[in-house]
PDB file as gemmi writes it, atoms N, CA and C in Angstrom:
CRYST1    1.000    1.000    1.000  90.00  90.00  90.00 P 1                      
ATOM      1  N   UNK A   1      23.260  -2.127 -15.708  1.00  0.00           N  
ATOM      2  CA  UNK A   1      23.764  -3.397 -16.187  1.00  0.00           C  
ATOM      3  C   UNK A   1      22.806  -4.535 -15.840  1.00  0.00           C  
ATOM      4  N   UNK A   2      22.404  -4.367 -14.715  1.00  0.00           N  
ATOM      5  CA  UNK A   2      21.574  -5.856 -14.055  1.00  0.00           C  
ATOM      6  C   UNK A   2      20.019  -5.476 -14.977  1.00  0.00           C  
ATOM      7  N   UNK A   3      19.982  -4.588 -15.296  1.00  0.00           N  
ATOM      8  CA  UNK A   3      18.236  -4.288 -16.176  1.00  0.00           C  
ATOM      9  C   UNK A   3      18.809  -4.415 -17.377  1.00  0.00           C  
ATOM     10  N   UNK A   4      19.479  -4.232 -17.786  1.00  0.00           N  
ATOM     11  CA  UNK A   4      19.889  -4.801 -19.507  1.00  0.00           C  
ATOM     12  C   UNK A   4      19.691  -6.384 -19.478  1.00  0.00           C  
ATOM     13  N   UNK A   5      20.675  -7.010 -18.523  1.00  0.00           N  
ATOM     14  CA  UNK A   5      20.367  -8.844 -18.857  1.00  0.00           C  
ATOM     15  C   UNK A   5      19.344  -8.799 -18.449  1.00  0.00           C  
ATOM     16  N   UNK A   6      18.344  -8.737 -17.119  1.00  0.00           N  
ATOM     17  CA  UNK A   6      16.854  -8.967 -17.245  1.00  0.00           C  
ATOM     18  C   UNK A   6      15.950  -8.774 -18.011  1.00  0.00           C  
ATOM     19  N   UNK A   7      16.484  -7.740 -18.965  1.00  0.00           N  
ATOM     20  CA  UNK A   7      15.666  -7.189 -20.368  1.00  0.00           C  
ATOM     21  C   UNK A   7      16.595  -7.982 -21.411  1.00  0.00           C  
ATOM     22  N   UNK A   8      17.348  -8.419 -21.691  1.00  0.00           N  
ATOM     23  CA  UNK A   8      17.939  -9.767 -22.715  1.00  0.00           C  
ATOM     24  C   UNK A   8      17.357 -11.086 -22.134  1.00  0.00           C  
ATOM     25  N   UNK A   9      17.440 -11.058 -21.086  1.00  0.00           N  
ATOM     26  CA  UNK A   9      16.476 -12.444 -20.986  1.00  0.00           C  
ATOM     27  C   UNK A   9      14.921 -12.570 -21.235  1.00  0.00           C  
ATOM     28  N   UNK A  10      14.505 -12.000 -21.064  1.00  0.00           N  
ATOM     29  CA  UNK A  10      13.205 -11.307 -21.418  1.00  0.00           C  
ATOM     30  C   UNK A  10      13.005 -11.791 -23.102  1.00  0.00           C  
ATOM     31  N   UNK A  11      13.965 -10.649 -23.716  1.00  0.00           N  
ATOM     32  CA  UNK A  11      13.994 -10.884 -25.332  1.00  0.00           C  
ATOM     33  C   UNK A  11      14.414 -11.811 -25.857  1.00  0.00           C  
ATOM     34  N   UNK A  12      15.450 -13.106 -25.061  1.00  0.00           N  
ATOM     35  CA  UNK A  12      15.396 -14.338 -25.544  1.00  0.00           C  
ATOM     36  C   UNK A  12      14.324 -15.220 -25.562  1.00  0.00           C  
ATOM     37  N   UNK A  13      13.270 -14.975 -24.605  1.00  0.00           N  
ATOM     38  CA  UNK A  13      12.371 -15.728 -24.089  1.00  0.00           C  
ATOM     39  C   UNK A  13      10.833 -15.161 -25.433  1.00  0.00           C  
ATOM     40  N   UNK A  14      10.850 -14.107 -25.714  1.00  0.00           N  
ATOM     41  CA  UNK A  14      10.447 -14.120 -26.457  1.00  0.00           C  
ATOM     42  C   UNK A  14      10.251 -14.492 -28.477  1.00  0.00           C  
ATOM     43  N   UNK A  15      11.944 -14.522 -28.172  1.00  0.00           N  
ATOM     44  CA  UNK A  15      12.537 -14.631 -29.755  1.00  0.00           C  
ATOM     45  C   UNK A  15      11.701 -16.224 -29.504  1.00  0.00           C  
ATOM     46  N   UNK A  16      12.403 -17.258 -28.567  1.00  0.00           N  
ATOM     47  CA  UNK A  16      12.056 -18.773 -28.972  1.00  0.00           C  
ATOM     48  C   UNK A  16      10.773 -18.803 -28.977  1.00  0.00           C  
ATOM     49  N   UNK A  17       9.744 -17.983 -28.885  1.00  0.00           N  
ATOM     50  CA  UNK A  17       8.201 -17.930 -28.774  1.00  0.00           C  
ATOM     51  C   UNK A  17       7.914 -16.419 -30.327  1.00  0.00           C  
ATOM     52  N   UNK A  18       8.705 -16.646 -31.290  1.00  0.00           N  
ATOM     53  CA  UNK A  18       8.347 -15.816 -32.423  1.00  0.00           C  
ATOM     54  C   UNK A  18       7.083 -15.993 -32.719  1.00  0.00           C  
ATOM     55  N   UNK A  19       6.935 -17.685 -33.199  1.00  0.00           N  
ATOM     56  CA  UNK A  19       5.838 -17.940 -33.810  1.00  0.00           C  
ATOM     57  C   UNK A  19       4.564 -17.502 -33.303  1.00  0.00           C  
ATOM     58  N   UNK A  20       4.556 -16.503 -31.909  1.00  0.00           N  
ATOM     59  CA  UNK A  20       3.139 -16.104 -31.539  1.00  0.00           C  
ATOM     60  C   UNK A  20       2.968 -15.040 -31.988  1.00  0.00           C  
ATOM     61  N   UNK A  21       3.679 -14.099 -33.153  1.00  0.00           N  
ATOM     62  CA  UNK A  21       3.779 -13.156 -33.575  1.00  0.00           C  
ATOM     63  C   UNK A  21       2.801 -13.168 -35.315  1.00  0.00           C  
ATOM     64  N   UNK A  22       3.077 -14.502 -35.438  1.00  0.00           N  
ATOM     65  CA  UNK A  22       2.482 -14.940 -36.374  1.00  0.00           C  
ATOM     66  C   UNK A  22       1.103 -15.556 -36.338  1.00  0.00           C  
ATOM     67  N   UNK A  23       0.192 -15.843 -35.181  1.00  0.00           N  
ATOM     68  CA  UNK A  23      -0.490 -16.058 -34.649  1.00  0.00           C  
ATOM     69  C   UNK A  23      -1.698 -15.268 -35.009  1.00  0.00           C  
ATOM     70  N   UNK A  24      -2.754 -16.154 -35.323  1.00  0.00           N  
ATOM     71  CA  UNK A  24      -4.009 -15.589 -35.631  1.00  0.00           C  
ATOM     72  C   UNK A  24      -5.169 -15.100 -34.379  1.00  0.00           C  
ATOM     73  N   UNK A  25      -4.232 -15.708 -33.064  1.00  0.00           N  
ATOM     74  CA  UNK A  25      -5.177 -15.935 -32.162  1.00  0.00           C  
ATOM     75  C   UNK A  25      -5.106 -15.121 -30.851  1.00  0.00           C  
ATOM     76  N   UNK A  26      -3.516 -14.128 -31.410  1.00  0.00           N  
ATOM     77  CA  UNK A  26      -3.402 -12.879 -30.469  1.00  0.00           C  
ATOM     78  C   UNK A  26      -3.951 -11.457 -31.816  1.00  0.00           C  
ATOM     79  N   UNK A  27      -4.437 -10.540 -30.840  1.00  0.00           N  
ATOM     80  CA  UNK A  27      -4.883  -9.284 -31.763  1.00  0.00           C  
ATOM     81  C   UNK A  27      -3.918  -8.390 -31.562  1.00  0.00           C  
ATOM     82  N   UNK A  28      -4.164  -7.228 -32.419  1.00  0.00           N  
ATOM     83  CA  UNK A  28      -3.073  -6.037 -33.287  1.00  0.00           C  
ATOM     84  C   UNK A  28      -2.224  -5.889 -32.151  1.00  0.00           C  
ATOM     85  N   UNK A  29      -3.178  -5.374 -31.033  1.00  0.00           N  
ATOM     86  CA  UNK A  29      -2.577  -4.685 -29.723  1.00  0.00           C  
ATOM     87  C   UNK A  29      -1.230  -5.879 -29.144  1.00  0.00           C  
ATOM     88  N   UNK A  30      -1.884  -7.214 -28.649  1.00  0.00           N  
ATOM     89  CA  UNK A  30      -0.718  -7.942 -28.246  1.00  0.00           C  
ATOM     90  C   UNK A  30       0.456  -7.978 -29.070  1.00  0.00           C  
ATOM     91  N   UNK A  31      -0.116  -7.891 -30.264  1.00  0.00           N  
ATOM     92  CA  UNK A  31       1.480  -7.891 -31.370  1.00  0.00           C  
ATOM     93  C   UNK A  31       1.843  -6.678 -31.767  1.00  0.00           C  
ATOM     94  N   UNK A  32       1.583  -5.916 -31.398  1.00  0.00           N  
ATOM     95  CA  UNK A  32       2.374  -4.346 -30.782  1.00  0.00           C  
ATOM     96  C   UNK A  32       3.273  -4.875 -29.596  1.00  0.00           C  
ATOM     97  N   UNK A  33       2.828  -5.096 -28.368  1.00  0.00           N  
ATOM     98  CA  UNK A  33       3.412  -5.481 -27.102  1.00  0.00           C  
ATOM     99  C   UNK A  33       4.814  -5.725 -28.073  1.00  0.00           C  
ATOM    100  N   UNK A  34       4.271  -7.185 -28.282  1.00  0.00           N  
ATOM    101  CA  UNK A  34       5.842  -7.961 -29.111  1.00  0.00           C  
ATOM    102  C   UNK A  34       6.604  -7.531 -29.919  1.00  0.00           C  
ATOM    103  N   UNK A  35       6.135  -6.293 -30.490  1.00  0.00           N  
ATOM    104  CA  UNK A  35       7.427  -5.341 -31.130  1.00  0.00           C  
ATOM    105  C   UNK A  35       8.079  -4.807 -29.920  1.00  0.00           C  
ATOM    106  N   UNK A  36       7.647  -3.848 -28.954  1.00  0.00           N  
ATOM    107  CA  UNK A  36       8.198  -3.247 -27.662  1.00  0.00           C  
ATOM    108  C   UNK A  36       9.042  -3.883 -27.016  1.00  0.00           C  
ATOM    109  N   UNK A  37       9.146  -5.361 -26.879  1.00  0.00           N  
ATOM    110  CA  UNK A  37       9.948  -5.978 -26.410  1.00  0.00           C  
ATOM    111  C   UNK A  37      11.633  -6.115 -26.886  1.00  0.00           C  
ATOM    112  N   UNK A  38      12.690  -5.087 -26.070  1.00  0.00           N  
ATOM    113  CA  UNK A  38      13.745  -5.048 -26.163  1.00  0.00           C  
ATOM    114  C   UNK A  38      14.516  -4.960 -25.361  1.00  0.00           C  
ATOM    115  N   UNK A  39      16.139  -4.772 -25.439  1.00  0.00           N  
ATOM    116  CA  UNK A  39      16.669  -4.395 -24.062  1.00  0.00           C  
ATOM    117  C   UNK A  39      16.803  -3.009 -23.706  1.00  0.00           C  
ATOM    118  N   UNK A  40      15.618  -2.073 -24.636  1.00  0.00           N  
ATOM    119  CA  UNK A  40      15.503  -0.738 -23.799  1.00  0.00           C  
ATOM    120  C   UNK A  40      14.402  -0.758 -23.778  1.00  0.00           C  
ATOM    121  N   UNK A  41      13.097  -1.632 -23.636  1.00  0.00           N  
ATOM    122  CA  UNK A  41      11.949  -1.268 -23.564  1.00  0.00           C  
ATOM    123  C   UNK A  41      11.769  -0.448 -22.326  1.00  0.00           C  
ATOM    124  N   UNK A  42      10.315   0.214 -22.148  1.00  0.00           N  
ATOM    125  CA  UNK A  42      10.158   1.113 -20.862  1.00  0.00           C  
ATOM    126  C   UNK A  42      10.193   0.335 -19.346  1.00  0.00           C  
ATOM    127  N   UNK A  43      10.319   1.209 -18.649  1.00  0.00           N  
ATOM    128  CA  UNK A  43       9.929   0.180 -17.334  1.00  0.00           C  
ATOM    129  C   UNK A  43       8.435  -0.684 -17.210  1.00  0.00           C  
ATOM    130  N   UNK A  44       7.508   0.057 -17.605  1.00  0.00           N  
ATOM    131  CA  UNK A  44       6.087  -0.768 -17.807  1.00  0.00           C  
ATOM    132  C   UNK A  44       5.908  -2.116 -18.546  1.00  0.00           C  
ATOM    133  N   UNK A  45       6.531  -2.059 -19.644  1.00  0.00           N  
ATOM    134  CA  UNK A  45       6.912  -2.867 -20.527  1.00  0.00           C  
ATOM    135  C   UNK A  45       7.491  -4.028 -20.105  1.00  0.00           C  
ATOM    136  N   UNK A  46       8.451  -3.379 -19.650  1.00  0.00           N  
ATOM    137  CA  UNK A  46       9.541  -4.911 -18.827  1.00  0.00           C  
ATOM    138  C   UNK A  46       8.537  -5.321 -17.906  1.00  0.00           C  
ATOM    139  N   UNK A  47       7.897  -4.702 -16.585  1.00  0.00           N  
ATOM    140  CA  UNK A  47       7.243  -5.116 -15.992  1.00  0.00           C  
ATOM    141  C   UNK A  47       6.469  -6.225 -16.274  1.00  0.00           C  
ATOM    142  N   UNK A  48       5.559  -5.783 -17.238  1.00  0.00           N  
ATOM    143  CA  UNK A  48       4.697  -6.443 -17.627  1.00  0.00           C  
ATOM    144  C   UNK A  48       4.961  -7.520 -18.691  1.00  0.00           C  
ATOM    145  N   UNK A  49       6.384  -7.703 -19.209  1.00  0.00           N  
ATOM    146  CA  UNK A  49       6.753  -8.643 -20.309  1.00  0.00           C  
ATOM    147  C   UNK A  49       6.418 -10.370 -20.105  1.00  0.00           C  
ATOM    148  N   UNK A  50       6.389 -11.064 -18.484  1.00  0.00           N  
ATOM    149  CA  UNK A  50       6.776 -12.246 -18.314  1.00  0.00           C  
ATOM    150  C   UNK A  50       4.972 -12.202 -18.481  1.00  0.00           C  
ATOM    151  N   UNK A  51       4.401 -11.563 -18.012  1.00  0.00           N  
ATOM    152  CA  UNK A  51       2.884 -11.715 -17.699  1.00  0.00           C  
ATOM    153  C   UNK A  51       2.035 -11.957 -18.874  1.00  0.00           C  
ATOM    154  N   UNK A  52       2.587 -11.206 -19.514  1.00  0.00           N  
ATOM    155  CA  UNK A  52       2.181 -11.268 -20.782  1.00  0.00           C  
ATOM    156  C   UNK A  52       2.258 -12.433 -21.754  1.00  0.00           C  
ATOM    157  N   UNK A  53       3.772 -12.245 -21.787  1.00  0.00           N  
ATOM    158  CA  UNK A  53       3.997 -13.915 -22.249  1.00  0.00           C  
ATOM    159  C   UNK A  53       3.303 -15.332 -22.408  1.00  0.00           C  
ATOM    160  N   UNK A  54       2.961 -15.316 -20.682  1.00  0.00           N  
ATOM    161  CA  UNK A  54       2.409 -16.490 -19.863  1.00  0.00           C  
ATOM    162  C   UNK A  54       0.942 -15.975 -20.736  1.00  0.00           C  
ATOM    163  N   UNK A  55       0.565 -15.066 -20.924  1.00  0.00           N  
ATOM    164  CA  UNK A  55      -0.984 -14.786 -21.733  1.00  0.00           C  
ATOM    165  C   UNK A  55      -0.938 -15.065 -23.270  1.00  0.00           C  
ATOM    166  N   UNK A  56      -0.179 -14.819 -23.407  1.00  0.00           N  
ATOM    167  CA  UNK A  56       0.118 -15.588 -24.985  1.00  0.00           C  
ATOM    168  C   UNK A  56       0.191 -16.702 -25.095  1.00  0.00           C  
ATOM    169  N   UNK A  57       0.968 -16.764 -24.818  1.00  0.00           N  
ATOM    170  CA  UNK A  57       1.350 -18.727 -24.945  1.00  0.00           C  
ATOM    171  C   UNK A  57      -0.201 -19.301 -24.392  1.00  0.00           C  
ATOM    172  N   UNK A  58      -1.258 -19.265 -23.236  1.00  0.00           N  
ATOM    173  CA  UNK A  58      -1.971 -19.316 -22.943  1.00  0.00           C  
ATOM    174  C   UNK A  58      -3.037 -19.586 -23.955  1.00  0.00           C  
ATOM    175  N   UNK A  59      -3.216 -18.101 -24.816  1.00  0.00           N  
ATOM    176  CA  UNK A  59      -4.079 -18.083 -25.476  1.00  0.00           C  
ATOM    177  C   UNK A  59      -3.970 -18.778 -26.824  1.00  0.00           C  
ATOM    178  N   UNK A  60      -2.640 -18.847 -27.302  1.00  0.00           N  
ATOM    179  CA  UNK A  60      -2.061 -20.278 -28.776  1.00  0.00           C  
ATOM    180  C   UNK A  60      -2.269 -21.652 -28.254  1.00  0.00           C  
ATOM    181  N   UNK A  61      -1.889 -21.312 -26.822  1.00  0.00           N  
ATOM    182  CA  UNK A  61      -2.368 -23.569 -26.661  1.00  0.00           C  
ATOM    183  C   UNK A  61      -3.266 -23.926 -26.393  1.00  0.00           C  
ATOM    184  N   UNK A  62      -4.092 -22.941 -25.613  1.00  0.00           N  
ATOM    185  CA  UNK A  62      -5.511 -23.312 -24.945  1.00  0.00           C  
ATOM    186  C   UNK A  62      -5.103 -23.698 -23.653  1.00  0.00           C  
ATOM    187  N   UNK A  63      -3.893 -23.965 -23.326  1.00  0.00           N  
ATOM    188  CA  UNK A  63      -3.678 -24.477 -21.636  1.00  0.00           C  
ATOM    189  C   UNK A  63      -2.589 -23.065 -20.690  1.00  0.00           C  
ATOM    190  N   UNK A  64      -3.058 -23.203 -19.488  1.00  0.00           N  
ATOM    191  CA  UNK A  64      -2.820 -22.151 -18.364  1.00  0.00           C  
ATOM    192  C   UNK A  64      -0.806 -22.646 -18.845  1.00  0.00           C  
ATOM    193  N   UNK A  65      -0.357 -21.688 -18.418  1.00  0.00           N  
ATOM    194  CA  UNK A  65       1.309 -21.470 -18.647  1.00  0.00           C  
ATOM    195  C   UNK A  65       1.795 -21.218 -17.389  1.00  0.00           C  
ATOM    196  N   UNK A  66       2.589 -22.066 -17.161  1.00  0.00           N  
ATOM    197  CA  UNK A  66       3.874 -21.999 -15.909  1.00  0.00           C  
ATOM    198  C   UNK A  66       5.257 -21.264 -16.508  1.00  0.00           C  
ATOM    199  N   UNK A  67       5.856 -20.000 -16.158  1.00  0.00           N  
ATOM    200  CA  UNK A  67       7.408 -19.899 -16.640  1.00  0.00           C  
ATOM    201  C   UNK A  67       8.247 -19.845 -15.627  1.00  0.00           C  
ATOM    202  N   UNK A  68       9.201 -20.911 -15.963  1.00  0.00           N  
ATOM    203  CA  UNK A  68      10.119 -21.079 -14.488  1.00  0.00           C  
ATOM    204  C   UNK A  68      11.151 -19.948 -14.637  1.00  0.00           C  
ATOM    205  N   UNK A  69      11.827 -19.619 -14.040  1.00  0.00           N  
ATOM    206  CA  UNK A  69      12.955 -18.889 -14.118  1.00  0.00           C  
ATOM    207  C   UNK A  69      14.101 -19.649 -13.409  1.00  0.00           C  
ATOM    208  N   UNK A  70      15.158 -19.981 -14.126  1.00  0.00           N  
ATOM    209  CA  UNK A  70      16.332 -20.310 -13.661  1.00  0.00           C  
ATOM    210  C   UNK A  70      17.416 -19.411 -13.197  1.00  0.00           C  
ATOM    211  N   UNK A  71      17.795 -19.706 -12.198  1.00  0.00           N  
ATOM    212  CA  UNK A  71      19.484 -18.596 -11.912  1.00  0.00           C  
ATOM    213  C   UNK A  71      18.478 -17.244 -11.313  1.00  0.00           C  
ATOM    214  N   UNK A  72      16.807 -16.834 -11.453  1.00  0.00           N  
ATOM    215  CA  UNK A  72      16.260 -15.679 -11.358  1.00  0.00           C  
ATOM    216  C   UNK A  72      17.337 -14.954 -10.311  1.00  0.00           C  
ATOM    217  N   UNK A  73      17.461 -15.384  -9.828  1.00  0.00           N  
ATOM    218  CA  UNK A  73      18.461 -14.448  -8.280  1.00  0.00           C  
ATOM    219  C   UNK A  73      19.819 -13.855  -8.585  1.00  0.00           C  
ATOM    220  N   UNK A  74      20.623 -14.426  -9.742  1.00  0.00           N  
ATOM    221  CA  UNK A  74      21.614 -13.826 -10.309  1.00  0.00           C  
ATOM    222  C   UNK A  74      22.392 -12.623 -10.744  1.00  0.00           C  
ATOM    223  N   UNK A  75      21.065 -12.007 -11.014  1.00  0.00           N  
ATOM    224  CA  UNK A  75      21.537 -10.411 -11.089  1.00  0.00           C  
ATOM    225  C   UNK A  75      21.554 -10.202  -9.476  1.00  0.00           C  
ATOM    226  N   UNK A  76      20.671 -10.315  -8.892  1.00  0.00           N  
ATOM    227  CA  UNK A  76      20.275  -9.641  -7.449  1.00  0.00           C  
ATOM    228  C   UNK A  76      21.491 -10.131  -6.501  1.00  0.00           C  
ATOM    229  N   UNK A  77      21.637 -11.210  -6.587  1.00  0.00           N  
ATOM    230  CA  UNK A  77      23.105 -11.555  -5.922  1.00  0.00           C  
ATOM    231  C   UNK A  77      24.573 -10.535  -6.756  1.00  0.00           C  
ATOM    232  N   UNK A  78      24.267 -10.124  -8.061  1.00  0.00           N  
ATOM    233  CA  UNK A  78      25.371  -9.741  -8.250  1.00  0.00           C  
ATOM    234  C   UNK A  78      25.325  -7.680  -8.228  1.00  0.00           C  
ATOM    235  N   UNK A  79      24.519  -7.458  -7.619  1.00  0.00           N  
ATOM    236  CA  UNK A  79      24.013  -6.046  -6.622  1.00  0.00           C  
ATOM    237  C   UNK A  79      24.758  -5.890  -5.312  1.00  0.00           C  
ATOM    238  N   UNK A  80      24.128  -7.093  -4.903  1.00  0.00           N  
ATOM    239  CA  UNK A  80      24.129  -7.076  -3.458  1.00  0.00           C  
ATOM    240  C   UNK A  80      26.178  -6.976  -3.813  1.00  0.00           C  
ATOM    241  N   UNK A  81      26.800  -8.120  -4.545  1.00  0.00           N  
ATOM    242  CA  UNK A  81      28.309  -7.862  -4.335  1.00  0.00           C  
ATOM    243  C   UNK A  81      28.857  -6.320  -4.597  1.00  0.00           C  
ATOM    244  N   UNK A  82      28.008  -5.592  -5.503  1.00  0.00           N  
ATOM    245  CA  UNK A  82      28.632  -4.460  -5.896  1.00  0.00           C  
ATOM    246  C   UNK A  82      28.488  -3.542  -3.686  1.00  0.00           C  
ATOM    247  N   UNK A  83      28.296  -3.545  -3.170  1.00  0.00           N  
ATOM    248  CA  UNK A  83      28.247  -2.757  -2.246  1.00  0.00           C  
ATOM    249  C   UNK A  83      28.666  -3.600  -0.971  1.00  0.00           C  
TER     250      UNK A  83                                                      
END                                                                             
């Protein structure tokens, strides 16, 4: 359950960033990545989803990318209640 919403948040964060899909300025491979991105992608995948991101967006604006995460602790607090 707690890796499904971290992997929906993930895929929201990418939906509002579509337009890098359309992008002349990422290649084949990165827009592969951006198909993979779901709430069953692999564990590698997820891993590597926020990093990536921050490299995209990077490479469409020309400027270094900060992504904040809000609530990030939310699932992990809601672990720790299950036990």
């Amino acid at each position: 359950m707690t890796r499904y919403k971290i992997c929906q948040f993930i895929v929201n964060l990418y939906a509002k960033h579509s337009y890098l899909k359309d992008s002349e300025r990422l290649n084949s491979m990165e827009k592969s990545f951006i198909d993979r991105v779901s709430v069953d992608m692999n564990d590698a995948d997820a891993t590597l989803a926020l990093y990536q991101l921050s490299n995209f967006l990077y490479k469409y604006y020309g400027k270094k990318v900060i992504i904040l995460l809000d609530e990030y602790d939310t699932p992990t607090r809601q672990i720790r209640g299950l036990f």
